[in-house]
C-alpha positions as MATLAB code, in Angstrom:
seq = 'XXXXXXXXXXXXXXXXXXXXXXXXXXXXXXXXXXXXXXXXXXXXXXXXXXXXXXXXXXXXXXXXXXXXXXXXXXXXXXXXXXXXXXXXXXXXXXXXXXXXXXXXXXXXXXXXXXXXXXXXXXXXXXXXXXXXXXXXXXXXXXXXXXXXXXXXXXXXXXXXXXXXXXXXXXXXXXXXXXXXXXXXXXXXXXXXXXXXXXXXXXXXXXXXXXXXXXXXXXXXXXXXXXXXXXXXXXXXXXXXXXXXXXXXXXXXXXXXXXXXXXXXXXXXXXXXXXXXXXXXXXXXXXXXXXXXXXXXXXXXXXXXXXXXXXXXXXXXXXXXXXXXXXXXXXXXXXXXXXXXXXXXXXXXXXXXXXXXXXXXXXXXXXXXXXXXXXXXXXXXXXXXXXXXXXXXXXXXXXXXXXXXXXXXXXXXXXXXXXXXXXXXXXXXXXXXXXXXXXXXXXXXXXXXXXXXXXXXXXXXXXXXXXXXXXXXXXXXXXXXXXXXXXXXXXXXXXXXXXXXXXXXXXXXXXXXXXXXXXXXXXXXXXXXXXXX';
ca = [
       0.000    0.000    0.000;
       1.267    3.331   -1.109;
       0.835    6.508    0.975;
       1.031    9.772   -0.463;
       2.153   12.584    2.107;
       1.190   16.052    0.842;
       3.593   18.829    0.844;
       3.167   21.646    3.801;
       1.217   24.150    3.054;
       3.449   27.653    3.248;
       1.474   30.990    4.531;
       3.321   34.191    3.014;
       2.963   36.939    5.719;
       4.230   40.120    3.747;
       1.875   42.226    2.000;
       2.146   41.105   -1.934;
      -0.578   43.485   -3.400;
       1.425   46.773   -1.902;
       0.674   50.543   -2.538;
       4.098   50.391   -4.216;
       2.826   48.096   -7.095;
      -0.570   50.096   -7.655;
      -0.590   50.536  -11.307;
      -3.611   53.476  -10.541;
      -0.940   55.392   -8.019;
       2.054   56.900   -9.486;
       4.503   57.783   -6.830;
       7.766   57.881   -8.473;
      10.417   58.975   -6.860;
       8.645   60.861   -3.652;
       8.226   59.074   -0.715;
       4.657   59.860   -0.311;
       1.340   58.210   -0.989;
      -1.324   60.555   -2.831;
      -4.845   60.459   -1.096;
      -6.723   58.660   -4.162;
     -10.068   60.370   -3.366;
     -11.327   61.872   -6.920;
     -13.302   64.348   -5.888;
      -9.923   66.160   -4.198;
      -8.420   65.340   -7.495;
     -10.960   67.266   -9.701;
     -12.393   69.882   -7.592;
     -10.026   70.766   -4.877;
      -7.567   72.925   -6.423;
      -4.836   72.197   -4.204;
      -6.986   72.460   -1.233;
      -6.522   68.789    0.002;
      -8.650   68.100    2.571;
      -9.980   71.592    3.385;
     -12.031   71.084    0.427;
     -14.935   69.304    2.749;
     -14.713   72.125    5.479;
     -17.505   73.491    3.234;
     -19.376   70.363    3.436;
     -19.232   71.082    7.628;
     -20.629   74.766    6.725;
     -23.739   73.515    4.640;
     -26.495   73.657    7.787;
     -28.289   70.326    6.718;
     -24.708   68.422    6.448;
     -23.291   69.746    9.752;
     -26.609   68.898   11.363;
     -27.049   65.559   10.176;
     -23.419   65.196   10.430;
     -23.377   65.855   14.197;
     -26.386   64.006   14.828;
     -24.528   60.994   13.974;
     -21.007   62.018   15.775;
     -23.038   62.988   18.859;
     -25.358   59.528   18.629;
     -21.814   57.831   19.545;
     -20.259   60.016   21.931;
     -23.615   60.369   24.111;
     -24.047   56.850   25.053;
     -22.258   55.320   27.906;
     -19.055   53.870   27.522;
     -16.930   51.408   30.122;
     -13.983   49.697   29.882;
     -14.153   46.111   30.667;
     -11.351   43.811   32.383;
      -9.361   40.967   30.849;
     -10.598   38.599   32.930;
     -11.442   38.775   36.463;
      -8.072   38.747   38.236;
      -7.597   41.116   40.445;
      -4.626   42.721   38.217;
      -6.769   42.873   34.910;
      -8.821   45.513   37.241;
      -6.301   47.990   38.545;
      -5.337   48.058   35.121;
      -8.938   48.556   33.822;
      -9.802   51.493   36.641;
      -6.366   52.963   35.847;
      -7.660   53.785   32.470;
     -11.102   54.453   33.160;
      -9.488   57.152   35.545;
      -7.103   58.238   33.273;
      -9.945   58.937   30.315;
     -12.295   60.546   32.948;
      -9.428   63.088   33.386;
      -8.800   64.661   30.283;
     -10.754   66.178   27.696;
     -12.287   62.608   26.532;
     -16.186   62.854   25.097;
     -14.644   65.990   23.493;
     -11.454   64.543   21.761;
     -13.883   61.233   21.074;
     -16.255   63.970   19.184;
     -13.704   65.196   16.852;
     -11.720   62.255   16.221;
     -15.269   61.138   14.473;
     -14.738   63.691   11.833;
     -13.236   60.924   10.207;
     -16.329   59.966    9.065;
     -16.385   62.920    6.495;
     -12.572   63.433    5.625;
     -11.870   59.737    5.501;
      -9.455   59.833    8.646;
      -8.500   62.215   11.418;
      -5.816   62.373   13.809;
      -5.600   63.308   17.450;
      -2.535   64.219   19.527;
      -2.041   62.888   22.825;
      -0.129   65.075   25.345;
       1.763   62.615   28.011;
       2.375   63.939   31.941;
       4.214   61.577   34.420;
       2.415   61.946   37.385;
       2.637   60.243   40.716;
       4.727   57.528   39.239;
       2.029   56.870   36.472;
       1.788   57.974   32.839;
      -1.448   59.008   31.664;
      -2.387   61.987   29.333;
      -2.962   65.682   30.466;
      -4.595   66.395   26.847;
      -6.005   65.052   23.699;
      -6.003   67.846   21.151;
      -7.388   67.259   17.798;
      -5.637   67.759   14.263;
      -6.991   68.905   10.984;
      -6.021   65.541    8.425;
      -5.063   68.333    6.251;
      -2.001   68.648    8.034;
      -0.743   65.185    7.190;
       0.469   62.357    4.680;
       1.213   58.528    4.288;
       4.043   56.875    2.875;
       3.590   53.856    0.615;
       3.947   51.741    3.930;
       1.296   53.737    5.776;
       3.103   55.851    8.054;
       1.989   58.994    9.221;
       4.031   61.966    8.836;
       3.415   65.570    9.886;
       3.715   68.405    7.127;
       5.863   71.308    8.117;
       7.664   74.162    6.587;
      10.387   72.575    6.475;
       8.966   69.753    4.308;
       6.015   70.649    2.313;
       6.192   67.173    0.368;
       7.151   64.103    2.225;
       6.491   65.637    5.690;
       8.402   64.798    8.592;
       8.334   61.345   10.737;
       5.943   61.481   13.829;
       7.134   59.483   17.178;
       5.563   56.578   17.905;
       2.287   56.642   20.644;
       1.490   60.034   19.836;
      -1.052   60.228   17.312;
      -4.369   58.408   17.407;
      -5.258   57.992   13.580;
      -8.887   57.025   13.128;
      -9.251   55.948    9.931;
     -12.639   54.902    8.389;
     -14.176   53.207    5.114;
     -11.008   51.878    3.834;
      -8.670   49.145    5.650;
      -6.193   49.305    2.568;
      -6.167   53.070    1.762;
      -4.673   55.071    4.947;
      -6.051   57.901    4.056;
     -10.117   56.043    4.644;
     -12.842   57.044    2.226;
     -14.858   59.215    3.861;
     -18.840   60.849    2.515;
     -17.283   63.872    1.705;
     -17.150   61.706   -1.678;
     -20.999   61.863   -1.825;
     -21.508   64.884   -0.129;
     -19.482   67.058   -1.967;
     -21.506   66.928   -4.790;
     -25.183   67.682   -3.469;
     -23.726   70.124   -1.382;
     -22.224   72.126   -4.541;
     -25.479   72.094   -6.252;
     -27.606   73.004   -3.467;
     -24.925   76.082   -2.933;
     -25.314   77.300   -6.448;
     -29.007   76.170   -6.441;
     -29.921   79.010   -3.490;
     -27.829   80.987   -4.996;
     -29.936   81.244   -8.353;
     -32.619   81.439   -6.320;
     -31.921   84.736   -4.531;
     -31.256   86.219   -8.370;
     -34.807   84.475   -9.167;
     -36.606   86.117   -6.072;
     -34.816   89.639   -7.636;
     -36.476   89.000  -10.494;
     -39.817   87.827   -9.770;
     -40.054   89.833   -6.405;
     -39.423   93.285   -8.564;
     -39.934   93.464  -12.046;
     -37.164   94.734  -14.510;
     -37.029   98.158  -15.619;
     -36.477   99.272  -19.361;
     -35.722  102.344  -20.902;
     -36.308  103.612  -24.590;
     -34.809  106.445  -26.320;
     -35.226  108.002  -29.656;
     -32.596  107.601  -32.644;
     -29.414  110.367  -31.923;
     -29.350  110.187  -28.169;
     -26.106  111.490  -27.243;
     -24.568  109.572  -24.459;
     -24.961  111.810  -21.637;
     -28.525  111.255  -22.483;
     -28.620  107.503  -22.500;
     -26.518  107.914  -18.953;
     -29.249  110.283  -17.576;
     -31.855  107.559  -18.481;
     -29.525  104.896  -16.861;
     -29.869  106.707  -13.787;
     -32.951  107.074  -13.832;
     -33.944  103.652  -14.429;
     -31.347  102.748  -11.191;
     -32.936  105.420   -9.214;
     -36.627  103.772   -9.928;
     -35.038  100.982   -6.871;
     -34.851  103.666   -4.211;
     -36.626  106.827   -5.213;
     -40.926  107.281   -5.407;
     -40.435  109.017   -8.803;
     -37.674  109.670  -11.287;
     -37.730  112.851  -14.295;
     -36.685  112.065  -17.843;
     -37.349  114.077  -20.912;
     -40.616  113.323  -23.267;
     -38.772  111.923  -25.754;
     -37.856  108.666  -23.815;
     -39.883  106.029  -21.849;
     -39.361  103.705  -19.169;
     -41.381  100.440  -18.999;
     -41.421   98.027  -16.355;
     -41.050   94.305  -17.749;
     -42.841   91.956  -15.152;
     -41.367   88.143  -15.526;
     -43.037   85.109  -16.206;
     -42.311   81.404  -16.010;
     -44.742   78.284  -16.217;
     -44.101   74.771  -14.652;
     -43.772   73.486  -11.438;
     -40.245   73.166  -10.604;
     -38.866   75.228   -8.063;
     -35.255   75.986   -6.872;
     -37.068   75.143   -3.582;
     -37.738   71.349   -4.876;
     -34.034   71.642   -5.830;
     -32.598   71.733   -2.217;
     -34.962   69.584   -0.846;
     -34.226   67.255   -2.878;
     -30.345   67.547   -2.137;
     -30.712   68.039    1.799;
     -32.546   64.508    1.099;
     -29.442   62.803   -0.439;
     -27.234   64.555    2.211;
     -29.306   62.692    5.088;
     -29.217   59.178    2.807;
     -25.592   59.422    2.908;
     -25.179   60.429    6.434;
     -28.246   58.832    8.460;
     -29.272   55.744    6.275;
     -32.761   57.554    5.942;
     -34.580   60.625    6.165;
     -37.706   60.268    8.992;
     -35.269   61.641   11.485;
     -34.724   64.638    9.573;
     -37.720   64.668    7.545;
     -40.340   63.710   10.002;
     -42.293   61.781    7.802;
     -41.951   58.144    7.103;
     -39.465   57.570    3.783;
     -39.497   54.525    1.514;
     -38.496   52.108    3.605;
     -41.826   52.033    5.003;
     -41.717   53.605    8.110;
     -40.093   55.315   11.004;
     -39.259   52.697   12.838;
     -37.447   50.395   10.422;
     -35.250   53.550    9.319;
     -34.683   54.143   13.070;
     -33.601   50.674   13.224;
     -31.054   51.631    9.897;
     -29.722   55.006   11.948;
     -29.053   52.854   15.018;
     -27.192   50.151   13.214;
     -24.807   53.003   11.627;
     -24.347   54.419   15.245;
     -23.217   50.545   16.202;
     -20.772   50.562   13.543;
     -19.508   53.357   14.077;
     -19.070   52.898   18.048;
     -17.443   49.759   17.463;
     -14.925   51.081   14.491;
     -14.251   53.808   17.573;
     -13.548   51.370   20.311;
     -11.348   49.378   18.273;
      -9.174   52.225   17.126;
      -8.891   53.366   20.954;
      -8.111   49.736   22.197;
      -5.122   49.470   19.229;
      -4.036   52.394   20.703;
      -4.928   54.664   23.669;
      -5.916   51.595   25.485;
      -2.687   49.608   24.770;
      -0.275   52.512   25.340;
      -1.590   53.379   28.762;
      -1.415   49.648   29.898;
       2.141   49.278   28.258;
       3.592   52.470   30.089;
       2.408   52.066   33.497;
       2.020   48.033   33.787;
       4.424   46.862   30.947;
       3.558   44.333   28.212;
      -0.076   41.906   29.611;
      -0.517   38.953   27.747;
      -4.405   40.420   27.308;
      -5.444   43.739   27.294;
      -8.660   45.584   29.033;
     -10.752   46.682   25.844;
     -13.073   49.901   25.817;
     -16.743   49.158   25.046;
     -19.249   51.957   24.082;
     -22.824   51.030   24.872;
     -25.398   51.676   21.689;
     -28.288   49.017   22.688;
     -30.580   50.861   25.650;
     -29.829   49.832   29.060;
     -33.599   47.721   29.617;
     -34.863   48.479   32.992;
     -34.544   45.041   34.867;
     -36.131   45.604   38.183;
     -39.854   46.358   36.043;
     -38.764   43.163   33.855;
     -38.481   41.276   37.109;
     -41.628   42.539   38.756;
     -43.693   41.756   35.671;
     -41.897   38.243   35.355;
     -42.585   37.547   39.228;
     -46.497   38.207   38.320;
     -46.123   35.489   35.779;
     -44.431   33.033   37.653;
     -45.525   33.433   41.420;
     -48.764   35.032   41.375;
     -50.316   33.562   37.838;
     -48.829   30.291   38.960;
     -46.776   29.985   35.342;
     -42.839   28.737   36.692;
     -43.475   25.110   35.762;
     -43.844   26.251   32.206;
     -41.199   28.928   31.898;
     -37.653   27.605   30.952;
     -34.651   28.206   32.993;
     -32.430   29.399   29.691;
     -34.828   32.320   30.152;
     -33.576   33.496   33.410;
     -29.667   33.924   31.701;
     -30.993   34.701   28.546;
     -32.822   37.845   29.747;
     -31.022   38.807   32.902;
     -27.192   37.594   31.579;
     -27.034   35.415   34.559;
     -25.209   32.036   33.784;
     -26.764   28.926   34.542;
     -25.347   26.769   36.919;
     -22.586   23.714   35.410;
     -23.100   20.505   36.789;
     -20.973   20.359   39.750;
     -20.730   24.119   40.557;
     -21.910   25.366   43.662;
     -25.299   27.664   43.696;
     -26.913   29.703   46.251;
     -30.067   28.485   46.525;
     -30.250   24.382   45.927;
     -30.494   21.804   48.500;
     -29.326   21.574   52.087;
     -25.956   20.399   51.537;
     -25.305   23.058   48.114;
     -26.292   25.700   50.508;
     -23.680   25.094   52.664;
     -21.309   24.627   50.227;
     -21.968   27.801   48.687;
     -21.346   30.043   52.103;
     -17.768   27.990   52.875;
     -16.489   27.817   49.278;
     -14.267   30.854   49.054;
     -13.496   31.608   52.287;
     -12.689   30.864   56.297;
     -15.234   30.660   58.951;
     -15.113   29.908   62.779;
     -16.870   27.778   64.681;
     -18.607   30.594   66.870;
     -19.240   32.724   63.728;
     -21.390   29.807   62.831;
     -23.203   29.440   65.860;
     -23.899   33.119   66.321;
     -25.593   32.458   62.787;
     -27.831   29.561   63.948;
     -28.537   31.907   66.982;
     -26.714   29.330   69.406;
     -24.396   30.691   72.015;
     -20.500   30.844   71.754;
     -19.082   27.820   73.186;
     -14.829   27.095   74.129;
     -12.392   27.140   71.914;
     -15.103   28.248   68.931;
     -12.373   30.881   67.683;
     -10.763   27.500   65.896;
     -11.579   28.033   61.909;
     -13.662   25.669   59.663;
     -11.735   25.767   56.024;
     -13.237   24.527   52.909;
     -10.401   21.526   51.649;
     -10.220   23.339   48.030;
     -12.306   25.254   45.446;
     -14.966   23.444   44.058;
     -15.109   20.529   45.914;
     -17.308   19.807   49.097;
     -16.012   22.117   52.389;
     -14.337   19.943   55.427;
     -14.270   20.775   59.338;
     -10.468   21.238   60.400;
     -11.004   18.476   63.401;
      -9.840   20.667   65.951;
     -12.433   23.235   64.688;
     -15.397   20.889   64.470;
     -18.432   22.819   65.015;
     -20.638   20.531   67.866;
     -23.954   20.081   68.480;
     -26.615   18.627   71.151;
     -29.959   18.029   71.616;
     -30.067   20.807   73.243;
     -28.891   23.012   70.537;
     -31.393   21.836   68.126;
     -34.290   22.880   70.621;
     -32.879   26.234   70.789;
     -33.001   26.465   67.141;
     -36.454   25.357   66.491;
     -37.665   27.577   69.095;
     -36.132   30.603   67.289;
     -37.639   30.049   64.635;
     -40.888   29.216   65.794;
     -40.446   33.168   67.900;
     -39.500   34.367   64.603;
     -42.475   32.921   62.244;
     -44.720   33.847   65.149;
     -43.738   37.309   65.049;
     -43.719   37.149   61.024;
     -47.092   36.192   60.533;
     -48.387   39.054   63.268;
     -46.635   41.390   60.962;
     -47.818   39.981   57.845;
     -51.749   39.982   59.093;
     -51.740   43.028   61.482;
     -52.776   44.920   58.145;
     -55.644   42.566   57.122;
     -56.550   42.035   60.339;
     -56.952   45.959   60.653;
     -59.056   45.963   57.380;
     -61.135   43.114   57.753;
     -62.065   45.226   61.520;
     -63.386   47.786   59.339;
     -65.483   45.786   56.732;
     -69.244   46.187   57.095;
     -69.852   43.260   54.647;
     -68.036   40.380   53.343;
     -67.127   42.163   49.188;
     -65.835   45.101   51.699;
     -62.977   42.452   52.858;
     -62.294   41.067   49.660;
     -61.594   44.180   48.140;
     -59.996   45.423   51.432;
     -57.691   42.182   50.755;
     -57.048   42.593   46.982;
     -56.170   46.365   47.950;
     -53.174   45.171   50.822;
     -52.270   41.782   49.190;
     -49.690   43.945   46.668;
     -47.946   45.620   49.544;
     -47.723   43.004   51.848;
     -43.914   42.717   53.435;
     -42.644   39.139   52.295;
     -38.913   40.338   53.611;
     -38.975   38.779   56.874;
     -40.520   34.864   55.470;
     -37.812   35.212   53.095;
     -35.055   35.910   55.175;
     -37.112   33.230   58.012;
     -36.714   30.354   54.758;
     -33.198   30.962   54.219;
     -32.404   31.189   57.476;
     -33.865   27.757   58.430;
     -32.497   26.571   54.821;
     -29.286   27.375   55.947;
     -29.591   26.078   59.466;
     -30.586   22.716   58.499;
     -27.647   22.711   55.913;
     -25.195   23.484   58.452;
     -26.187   20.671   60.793;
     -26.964   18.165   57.954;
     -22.882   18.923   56.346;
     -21.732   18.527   60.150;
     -23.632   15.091   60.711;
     -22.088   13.894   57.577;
     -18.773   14.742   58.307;
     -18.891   12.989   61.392;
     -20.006   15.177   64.188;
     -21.047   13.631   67.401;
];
């Protein structure tokens, strides 16, 4: 039998399809790569990136522009541990400090610009401080200011170098870059907003000449064969003086008429920027109900809301991963050195859903409408994130002997501790500690801290908590009681009851079950283990 062995398969890491070998980029001999947008190619006249400061000035693009910025910076953001060792959070809280200190929702606000230029940049300014390095500043940069070279790197133009730019040291410049994971320079909607914003410009402005027109009607003179020129002047003025004076003089030989204009159809130069303030907010928003306040043609509001709110998403999660690549990463390698996993920042989009009405609503279901047996328990960490118990794990609230497992797990205990739980008195040499053997496995008494109990102490226990569900149940039916006092006929108590039965105080049976849960735990794990 013949067995054919195949060849390893070889990875190349480098980068094969390069800027370098772009046949649509010509960089010659220059170390710089050319921002390929075409619209800065056409219609910038050397401007570069200043070009789409006019976008920003348009009033429909800013808005909609900042709606969409401020839609990320507005929700809540939180940085979230490695894992849950007690180093992964100082080093979480050490950033989460450091951000809270500088100028962070507002250097977050303008780094988004990047959304119209195609990337922006952002300047950190670093301050030792108390042994710690953190920043004292984020300042924001115009992308105008800076290049790329055919490997991507950043450089700063200056002065001194108009062309290639100068080198920029490393952790100092937050670049966020966005629409392009190739191009460094991102591909931004100032592509497709230039354009409706020019023609909306030049639009309003042939407007205001059509509202001359049409809101004052044109004024012609006439004059007779061998006017001399001072003549035709003197009518000229005339004619401009008909704008600002009640009357004008001319001689009887000439005549001014005033030509009113006309125009059929119903296009308007009004239609015109509505219709361009409509592609503006397509571009931007995904849809035009938020701007437009009536539903689009996606059917309605709330499926274009659902559109707006997966942009914001996008773009909160393109912004948290250019912060963990780099503000994130350089804080936790200057002050805590190279971690084999790093905290990551996490801005919330999805609205925080308010649990404690969720729970009251799903108590009605299950306690009082009697519905628990038919309500899953993948519900429970499904809707409230709270993992479901592994087979073998300790839980809080099983049986007897799960119970006790769960209060001696992770910690020490003494003896006396345990009896001033049970309500029992202290008894000698009760200091001694009761360890749990190891994580995860079923707790042990150390035998010189065995906990002991008598007959004796089991009386005293059931008394207590026959004293305590004596005094419950007064407490529970003093306000009934009080009610049913009052009735005059038998609906008066059942509506007196239906009225207290929601604000009845369950606290005490609750704490009164887990008390005696607990209890009987206790002596059940001690019994086991041997206790006389």
């Amino acid at each position: 039998m013949q067995i054919f062995s195949e060849a390893p398969v070889r990875y190349e890491k480098a980068e094969i399809a390069t800027i370098r070998k772009d046949i649509d980029i010509f960089a010659g001999w220059i170390n710089r790569f050319e921002n390929p947008d075409p619209i800065l190619a056409t219609e910038s006249s050397g401007k570069g990136l200043k070009l789409y400061d006019e976008v920003v000035r348009d009033a429909h693009a800013g808005s909609v522009l900042q709606t969409r910025i401020l839609s990320v910076t507005g929700r809540e953001w939180e940085v979230i541990p490695a894992d849950d060792t007690p180093r992964s959070e100082e080093i979480a809280d050490f950033i989460r400090n450091a951000c809270l200190a500088v100028n962070f929702d507002q250097f977050r606000q303008e780094l988004l610009m990047g959304i119209l230029y195609g990337f922006f940049c952002a300047e950190i300014m670093w301050e030792g401080k108390n042994g710690s390095m953190s920043p004292s500043h984020i300042m924001s940069k115009h992308p105008k200011r800076f290049v790329f070279t055919p490997e991507r790197e950043l450089r700063l133009l200056t002065l001194a170098n108009l062309i290639e730019g100068e080198p920029v040291p490393d952790r100092k410049f937050i670049v966020f870059t966005w629409g392009s994971s190739d191009n460094p320079y991102g591909s931004g909607l100032g592509q497709k907003l230039w354009w409706p914003v020019w023609f909306k410009k030049h639009g309003v402005k042939f407007w205001l000449v059509f509202l001359e027109k049409f809101g004052m009607p044109t004024a012609v003179g006439k004059y007779p064969a061998g006017t001399s020129p001072e003549q035709q002047q003197a009518l000229l003025d005339a004619i401009e003086a008909i704008q600002q004076d009640t009357g004008i003089r001319i001689p009887d030989t000439m005549a001014v008429n005033l030509l009113e204009a006309s125009r059929t159809g119903n296009v308007t130069y009004e239609a015109l920027c509505n219709y361009m303030d409509r592609q503006i907010s397509k571009a931007v928003l995904g849809q035009t109900a938020s701007t437009e306040g009536t539903p689009g043609k996606l059917g309605n509001e709330d499926s274009q809301d659902k559109v707006r709110m997966d942009i914001v998403k996008a773009d909160a999660d393109l912004l948290s991963e250019c912060l963990n690549n780099t503000l994130v990463r350089w804080l936790t390698d200057l002050n805590f050195g190279p971690v084999p996993k790093y905290p990551r920042m996490w801005i919330r989009v999805e609205e925080v859903q308010d649990l404690k009405a969720l729970a009251e609503r799903d108590k009605t279901i299950a306690v009082d409408m009697g519905m628990a047996r038919r309500i899953p328990e993948s519900y429970i960490a499904e809707t409230y994130g709270i993992p479901l118990a592994e087979e073998g794990d300790a839980v809080m609230m099983a049986d007897e002997g799960k119970i006790f497992e769960y209060h001696f797990k992770y910690g020490t205990i003494t003896v006396n501790e345990v009896r001033a739980r049970l309500g029992l008195p202290p008894v000698a040499g009760g200091e001694k500690l009761i360890v749990s053997e190891s994580p995860g496995q079923a707790p042990a008494f150390s035998e010189a801290g065995r906990p002991r109990f008598s007959q004796a102490d089991a009386d005293l226990i059931a008394g207590t908590a026959a004293r305590m569900s004596d005094q419950a149940i007064e407490t529970l039916l003093a306000p009934v009681l009080k009610a049913v006092s009052r009735a005059e006929t038998f609906e008066d108590v059942g509506e007196a009851i239906y009225a207290i039965y929601p604000h009845l105080d369950m606290e005490t049976f609750q704490e009164l079950l887990a008390r005696a849960m607990f209890s009987a735990g206790l002596a059940g794990a001690a019994a086991v283990e041997g206790a006389p």
